[in-house]
Every structure is written in C-alpha cells, then in structure tokens.
C-alpha positions as CSV (number, residue, x, y, z in Angstrom):
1,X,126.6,108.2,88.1
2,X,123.9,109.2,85.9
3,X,123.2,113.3,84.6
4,X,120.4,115.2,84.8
5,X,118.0,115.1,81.5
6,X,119.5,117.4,78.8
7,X,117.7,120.4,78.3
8,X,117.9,122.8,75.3
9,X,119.1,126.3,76.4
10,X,120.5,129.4,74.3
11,X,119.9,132.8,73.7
12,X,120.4,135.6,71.4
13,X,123.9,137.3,72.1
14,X,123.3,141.2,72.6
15,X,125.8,143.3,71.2
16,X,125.8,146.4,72.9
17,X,127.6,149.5,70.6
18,X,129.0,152.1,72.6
19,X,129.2,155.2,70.5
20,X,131.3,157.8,71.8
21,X,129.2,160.8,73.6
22,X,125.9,158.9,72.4
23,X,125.4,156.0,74.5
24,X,123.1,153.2,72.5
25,X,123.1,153.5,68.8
26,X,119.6,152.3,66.7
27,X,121.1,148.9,65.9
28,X,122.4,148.4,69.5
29,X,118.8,146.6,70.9
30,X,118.4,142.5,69.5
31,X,121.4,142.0,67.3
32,X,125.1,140.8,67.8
33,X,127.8,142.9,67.0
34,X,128.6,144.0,63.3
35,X,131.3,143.0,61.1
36,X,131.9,146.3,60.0
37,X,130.0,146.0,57.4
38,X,126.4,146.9,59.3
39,X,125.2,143.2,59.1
40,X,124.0,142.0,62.4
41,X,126.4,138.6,63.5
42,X,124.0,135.9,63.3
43,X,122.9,134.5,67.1
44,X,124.3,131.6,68.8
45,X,122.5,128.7,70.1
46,X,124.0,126.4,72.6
47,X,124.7,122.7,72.2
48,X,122.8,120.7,74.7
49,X,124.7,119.5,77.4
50,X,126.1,115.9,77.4
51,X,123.9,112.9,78.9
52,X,125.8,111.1,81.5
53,X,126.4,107.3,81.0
54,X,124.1,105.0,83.0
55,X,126.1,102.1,84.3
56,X,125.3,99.1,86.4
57,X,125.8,99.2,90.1
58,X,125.2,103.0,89.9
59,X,123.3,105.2,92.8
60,X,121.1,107.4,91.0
61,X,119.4,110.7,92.8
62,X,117.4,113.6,90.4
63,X,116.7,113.0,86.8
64,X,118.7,111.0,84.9
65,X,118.2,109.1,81.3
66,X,119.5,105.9,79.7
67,X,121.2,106.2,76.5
68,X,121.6,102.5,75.8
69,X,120.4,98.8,76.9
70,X,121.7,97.9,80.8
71,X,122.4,93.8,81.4
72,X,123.9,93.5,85.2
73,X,123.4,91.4,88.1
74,X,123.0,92.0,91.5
75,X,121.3,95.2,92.1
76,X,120.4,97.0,88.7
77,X,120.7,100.8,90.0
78,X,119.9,102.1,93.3
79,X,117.7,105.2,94.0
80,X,118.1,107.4,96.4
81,X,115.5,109.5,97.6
82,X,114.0,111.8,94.8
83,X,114.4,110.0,92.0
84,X,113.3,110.2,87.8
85,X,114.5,107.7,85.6
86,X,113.5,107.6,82.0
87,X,114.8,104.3,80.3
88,X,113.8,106.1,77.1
89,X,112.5,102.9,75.1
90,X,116.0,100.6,76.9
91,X,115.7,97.6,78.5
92,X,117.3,97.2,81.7
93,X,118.1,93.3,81.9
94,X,118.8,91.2,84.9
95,X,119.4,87.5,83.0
96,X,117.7,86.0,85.7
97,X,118.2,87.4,89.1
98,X,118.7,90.2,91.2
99,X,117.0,93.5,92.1
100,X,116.5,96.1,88.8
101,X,115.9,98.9,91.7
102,X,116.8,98.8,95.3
103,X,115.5,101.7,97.2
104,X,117.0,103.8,99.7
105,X,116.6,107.2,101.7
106,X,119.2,109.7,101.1
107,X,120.7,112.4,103.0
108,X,117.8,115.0,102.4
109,X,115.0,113.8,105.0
110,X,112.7,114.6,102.2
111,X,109.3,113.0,103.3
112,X,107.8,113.8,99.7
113,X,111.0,111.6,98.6
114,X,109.8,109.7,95.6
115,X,111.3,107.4,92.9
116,X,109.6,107.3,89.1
117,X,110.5,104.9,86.1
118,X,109.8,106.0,82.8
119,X,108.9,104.4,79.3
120,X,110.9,101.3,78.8
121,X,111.1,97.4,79.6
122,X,112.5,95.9,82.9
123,X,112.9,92.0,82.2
124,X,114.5,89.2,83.9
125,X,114.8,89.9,87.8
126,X,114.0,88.4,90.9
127,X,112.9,92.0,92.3
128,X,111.6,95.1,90.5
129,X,111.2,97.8,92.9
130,X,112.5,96.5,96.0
131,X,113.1,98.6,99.5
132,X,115.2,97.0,102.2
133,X,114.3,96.2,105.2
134,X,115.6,98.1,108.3
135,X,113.7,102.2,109.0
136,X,111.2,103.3,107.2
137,X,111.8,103.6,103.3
138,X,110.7,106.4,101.1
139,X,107.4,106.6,100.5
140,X,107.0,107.1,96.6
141,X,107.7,103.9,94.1
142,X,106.0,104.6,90.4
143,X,106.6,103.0,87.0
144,X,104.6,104.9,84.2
145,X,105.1,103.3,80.6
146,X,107.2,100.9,81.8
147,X,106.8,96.9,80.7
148,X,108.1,94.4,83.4
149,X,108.9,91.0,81.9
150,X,109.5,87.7,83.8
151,X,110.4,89.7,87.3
152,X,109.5,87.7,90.2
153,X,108.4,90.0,92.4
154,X,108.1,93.7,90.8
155,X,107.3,95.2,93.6
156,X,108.6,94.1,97.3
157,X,108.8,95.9,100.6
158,X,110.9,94.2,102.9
159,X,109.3,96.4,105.9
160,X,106.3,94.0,106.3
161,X,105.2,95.8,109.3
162,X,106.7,99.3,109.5
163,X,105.2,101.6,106.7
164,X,104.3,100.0,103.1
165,X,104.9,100.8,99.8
166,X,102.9,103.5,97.9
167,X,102.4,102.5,94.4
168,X,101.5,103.8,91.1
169,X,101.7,101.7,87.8
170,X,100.6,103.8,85.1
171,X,99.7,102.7,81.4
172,X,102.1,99.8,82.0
173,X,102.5,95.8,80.7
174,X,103.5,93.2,83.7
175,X,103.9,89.8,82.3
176,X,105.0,86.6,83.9
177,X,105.4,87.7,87.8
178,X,105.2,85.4,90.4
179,X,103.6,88.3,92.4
180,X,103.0,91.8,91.6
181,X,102.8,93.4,94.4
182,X,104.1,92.4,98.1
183,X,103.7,95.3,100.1
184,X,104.1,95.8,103.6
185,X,101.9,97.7,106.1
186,X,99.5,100.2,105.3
187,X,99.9,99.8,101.6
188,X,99.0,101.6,98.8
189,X,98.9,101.1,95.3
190,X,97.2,102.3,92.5
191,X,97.2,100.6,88.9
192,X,95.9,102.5,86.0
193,X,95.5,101.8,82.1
194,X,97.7,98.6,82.9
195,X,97.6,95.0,81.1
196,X,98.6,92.3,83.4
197,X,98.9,89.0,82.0
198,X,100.2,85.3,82.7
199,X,100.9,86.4,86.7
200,X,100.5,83.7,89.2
201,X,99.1,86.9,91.8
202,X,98.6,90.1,91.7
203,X,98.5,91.0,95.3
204,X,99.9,89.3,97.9
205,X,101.3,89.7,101.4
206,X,100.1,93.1,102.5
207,X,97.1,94.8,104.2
208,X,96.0,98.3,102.6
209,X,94.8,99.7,99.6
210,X,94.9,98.4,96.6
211,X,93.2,100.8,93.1
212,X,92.7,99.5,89.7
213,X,91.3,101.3,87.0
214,X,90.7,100.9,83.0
215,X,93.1,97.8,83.5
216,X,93.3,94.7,81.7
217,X,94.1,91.1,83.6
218,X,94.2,88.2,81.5
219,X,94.8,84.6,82.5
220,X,96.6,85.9,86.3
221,X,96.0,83.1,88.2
222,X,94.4,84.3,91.2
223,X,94.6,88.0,92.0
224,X,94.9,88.3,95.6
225,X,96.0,86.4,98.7
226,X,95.0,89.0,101.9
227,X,95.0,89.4,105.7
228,X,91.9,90.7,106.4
229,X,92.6,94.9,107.0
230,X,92.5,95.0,102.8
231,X,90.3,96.8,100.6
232,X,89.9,96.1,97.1
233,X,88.9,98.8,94.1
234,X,88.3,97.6,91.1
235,X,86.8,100.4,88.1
236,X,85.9,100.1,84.7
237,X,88.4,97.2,83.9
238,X,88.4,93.8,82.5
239,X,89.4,90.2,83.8
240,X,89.5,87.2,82.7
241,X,90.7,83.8,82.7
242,X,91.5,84.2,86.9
243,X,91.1,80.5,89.5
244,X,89.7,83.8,91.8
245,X,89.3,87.5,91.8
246,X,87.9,88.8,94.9
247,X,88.8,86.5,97.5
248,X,87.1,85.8,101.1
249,X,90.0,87.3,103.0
250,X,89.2,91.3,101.6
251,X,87.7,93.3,104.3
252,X,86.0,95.3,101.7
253,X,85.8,95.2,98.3
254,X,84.1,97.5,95.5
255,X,83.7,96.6,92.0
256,X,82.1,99.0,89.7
257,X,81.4,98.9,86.1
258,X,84.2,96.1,85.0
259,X,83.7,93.3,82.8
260,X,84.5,90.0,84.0
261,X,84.9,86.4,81.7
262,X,85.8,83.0,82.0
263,X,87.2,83.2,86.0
264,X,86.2,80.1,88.2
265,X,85.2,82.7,90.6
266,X,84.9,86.1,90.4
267,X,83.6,87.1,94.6
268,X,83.4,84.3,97.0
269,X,81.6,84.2,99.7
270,X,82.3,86.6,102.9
271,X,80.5,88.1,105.2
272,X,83.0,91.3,104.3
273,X,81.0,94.2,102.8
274,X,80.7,93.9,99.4
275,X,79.6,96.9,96.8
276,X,79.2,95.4,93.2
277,X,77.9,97.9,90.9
278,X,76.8,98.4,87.0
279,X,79.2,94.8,85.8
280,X,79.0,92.5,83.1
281,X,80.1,88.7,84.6
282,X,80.0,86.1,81.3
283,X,80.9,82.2,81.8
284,X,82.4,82.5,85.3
285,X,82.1,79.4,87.3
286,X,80.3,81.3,90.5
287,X,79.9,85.2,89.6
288,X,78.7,86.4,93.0
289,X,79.1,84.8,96.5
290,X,77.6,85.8,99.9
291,X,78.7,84.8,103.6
292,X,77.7,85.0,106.9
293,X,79.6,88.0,108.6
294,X,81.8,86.0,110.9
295,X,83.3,88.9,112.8
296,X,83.0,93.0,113.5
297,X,85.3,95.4,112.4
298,X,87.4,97.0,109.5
299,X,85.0,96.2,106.1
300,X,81.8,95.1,108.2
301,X,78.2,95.9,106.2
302,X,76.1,94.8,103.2
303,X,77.0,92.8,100.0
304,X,74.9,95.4,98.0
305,X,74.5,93.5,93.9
306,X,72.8,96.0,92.2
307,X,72.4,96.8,88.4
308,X,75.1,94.0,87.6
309,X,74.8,91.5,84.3
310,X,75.1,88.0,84.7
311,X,75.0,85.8,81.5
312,X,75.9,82.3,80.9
313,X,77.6,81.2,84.1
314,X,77.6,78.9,86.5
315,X,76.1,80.0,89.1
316,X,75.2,84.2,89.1
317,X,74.3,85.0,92.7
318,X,74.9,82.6,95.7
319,X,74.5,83.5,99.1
320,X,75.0,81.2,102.5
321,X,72.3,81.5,105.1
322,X,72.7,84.6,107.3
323,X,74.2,86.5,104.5
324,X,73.6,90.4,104.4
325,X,73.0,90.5,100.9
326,X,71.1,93.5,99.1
327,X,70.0,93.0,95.4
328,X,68.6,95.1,93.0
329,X,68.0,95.6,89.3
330,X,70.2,92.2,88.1
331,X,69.6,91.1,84.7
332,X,70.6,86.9,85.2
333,X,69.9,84.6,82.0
334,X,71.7,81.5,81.0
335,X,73.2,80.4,84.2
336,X,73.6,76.4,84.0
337,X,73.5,76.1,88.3
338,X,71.6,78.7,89.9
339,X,70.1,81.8,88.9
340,X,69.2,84.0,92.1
341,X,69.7,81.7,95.1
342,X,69.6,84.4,98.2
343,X,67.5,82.8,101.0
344,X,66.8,86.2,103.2
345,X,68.4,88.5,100.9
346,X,66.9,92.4,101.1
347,X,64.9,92.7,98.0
348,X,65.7,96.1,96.3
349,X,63.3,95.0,93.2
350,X,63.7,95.2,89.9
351,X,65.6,92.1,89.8
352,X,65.0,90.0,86.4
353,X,66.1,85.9,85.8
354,X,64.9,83.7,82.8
355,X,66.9,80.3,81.3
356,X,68.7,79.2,84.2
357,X,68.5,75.5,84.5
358,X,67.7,75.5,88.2
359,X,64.4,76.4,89.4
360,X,63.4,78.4,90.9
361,X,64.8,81.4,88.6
362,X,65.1,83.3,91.6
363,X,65.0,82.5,95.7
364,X,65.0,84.9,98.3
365,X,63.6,87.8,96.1
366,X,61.0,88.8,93.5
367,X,62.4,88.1,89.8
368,X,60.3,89.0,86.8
369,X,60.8,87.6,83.8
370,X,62.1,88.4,80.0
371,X,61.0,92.1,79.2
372,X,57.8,91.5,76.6
C-alpha cells in the first residue's frame, strides 16, 4: 500500500540542567545539554519519514505519492474513499487497457468522500476514473495537473441512473479519448484551464451539468451527444476545429465571452433556451441556429444573441420559423450565406451587418450598416 506524503518534522532538543538546590540554571532555556565544556550540543533535526512504494494492484486510502513510473494492467490502483494521489511528474501506464483508477466507498460512510490526482500523466487505458456499478459511489473524482493520453474513456460512471459523477479537471491536457466524460445521473463536472485536443467527444451519455472555463478544445470532433435534462456552460474559452459544439439535444446552454473558429457548427438549431453573450465566431460553417421550441420543460425560454462577433462564416445567425430568438448589438460582416436571417425574431437593436453575400444583410430585424 502506498504512505502518507512525507512531511518534514524536528525540533530543537531542550536540555534541562538541574542544579542542585537551584532549579533552572541561565543556560537551561533553548539549548541541548553541554559537553562540559559550556558549548550548547548543536540541535537535532529529524530525517523525513520514508515514502511508501506505490505498486500496481494496490488500494490506496489518505495521501500517498509515487516515487517512480507505474506500467500494469487490469486495474491501475484502486481508491477508496478519501483519497490524494500525487504522481509527482510519473506516468502511470496501462499499455493499452484496463482502468488507471477504479473507485470505491470504504468503510468510513464519509459522504464528503473524495478522490484527487495530482501533477503527472495517465496514458494508455481503456478507463481513467472509473466507479463500478452497484450502490451509489463516492461523490468526489478530481484530476488537477494531470495529462491523460490515449485513455478511452477518462471518466466513466457505471451508475447510469443512480447518482453521477462530480467532476473537476483542473489545468489539465486530455488527448486522444474516445469520450471524456460519461457520467451518469445528475452529473456534474467542471473543467478549468484545460486543453482538450484530438477527442472524438467530450460529453457523452449523461444528463447534468457540465462547466468549462478558460479552456482550450482543438480539433474534438463533436463535443457533446445529450438527453435532453443537460445544461451546457461554456466561459471565456476557445474552440476550434469541432463537426459541432452546442448540439440540439442541451436543454440549456450559455456561452459567454469564448472564441470560437473553424467548427461546422458552433449552436444548432433548438427551440432549448439559448444565452450567447459577448463571443467572437470566425469561419464556422453555421455560427448561430434557432428552432422552434418543440416541448415545455427543463431549459424552456429565449435564444437571447446579444453583443456576439460574427466574421467570415458561413452563415452567422439562422433561425427556423417560430423561433424565440432575441438579438441585440451583433457585429456580422463577411458571412458567404446569410448574414441575419431571423424571420420574427425580438429586435433588441443595435444590431450591425455589411459584406454578407446574401441580401438582405439582415431579415427579421433592423441592421445598420459599417460605423462611418
């Protein structure tokens, strides 16, 4: 089994001088006892305690640190309950298949029971993070500095229908996943200062909630497959190169101040509420769709496109008839479909279009022109 992380301890020794009839003497306080000669003995510092080997097949609970590169097969390490593990710059490699880290409850009924991966690379699995199915795992999964490498599935909860995964992928890589995440129900999952690149999905199987923010996604072929009970946050990140990036299954989706280049599309159509705010879309095929709401529930209300960019795609803003679809303040130039086409749309105003090759510029609101 693994050992807790080695901590530096010591202390001065106190020498205490007894002095017959006196008690403490003046050089009693802060200093070790003398020679004989009245020269304080130096103080002792202790040695950290020894780092336990990490070995394959191991069942890790507490904190625990790898001192070397890990290749097994089957399952990597299993983690029990409350969990820290800090690769500390190892790679734990799978050569293929297998689960890096099956998840289990322990023995402590500890419901803030959670399990965290530190600063190091995971390559090679079928599975990353993987809870079996059967009860109701523990509810904290979390990889911070960690770069996952040609793992099929990095992060899979077999309880599809029972309690999902809660998530956290901070200032991570994931590279070459068939899926990212496959969570069960109500997910949760929240992705921060992470690249993902050359993933065939991001998010798949799972209603809940899904966070990214200040992330990077390049050339993931589509970044979500959803039942319709999932809502989408997207902040301040970039994507490009996607077949799709908010598709028409979300039930709600809000995409604020990202930047988004080079997808086929970036938000088809849906009658799903819709809030896309302050973005920048540049050679997408369609940046913006709009659909009739088809049903009443979770996600229902307004595609509201305010203050958004759009240069040089496709088409910018699209909407089906029936749409509720709210724009405002839109900069569109360069499209080489349509510009605005939002028959019915609620004109916010402010909206501006010039040098799209399909006239009208604009349909369905007022567009002005090129700023003089």
């Amino acid at each position: 089994m693994g050992a807790m992380r080695a901590r530096w301890s010591g202390a001065w020794a106190v020498g205490v001088a007894l002095v017959a009839g006196v008690g403490l003497g003046p050089a009693a306080a802060g200093a070790g006892p003398s020679p004989g000669d009245g020269t304080p003995t130096p103080a002792v510092t202790a040695s950290p305690p020894p780092v336990d080997e990490v070995r394959c097949g191991d069942t890790l609970t507490g904190e625990h640190r790898l001192t070397g590169d890990l290749v097994c097969d089957g399952v990597g390490l299993t983690l029990a309950g409350s969990v820290t593990l800090d690769l500390a710059g190892h790679t734990l490699d799978g050569g293929g298949s297998g689960v890096a880290f099956l998840r289990v409850e322990d023995d402590s009924e500890d419901d803030e029971a959670a399990a965290t991966v530190l600063d190091g690379v995971v390559r090679g699995w079928d599975y990353g993070f993987r809870e079996r199915a059967g009860g109701i795992g523990p509810p904290g999964n979390h990889a911070d500095g960690v770069t996952f490498e040609d793992v099929g599935v990095v992060f899979r909860d077999e309880n599809a229908t029972i309690l999902g995964m809660d998530v956290s992928l901070r200032d991570s890589v994931v590279t070459g996943a068939d899926v990212v995440f496959s969570l069960g129900y109500p997910a949760r999952a929240l992705s921060e200062g992470t690249r993902f690149e050359r993933n065939e999905l991001l998010i798949g199987g799972a209603d809940g909630g899904f966070e990214f923010r200040d992330c990077v996604m390049v050339d993931n072929r589509l970044f979500a497959t959803i039942s319709d009970i999932g809502f989408l946050t997207l902040l301040d990140s970039e994507v490009r190169g996607s077949d799709e990036v908010v598709s028409p299954y979300w039930s709600g989706a809000t995409l604020i101040g990202n930047t988004f280049v080079d997808n086929d599309v970036v938000v088809a159509a849906s009658g799903a509420g819709r809030q896309v705010h302050g973005n920048t879309f540049a050679g997408n095929g369609l940046a913006v769709g709009a659909g009739m709401r088809w049903w009443i529930g979770w996600g229902d209300g307004p595609n509201v496109v305010v203050d958004n960019v759009f240069r040089g795609n496709h088409d910018a803003i699209v909407s089906e008839p029936g749409a509720d679809l709210h724009l405002g303040d839109n900069v569109v130039t360069g499209s080489t479909g349509w510009g605005i086409y939002a028959p019915g749309a609620v004109d916010l105003g402010g909206n501006r279009a010039w040098g799209n090759a399909r006239e009208p510029q604009c349909t369905g609101v007022v567009c002005l022109g090129r700023r003089s």
